[in-house]
C-alpha positions in Angstrom: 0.0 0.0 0.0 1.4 3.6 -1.0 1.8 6.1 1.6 -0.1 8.9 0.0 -2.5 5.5 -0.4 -3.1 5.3 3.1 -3.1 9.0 3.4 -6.2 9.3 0.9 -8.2 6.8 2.7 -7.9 8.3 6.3 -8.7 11.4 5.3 -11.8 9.7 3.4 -13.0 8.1 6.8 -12.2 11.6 8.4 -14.3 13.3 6.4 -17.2 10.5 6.4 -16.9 10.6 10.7 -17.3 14.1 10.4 -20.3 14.0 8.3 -21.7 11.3 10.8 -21.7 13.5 14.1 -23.0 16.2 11.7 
């Protein structure tokens, strides 16, 4: 898995936790 990989997805679930408490 590519570093900028991983980066992408945990800003993905960030954003999706972020919509969830919104």
């Amino acid at each position: 898995m590519s570093l900028g990989n991983a980066f992408v997805i945990c800003f993905y679930i960030h954003l999706m936790i972020k919509r969830t408490i919104r």
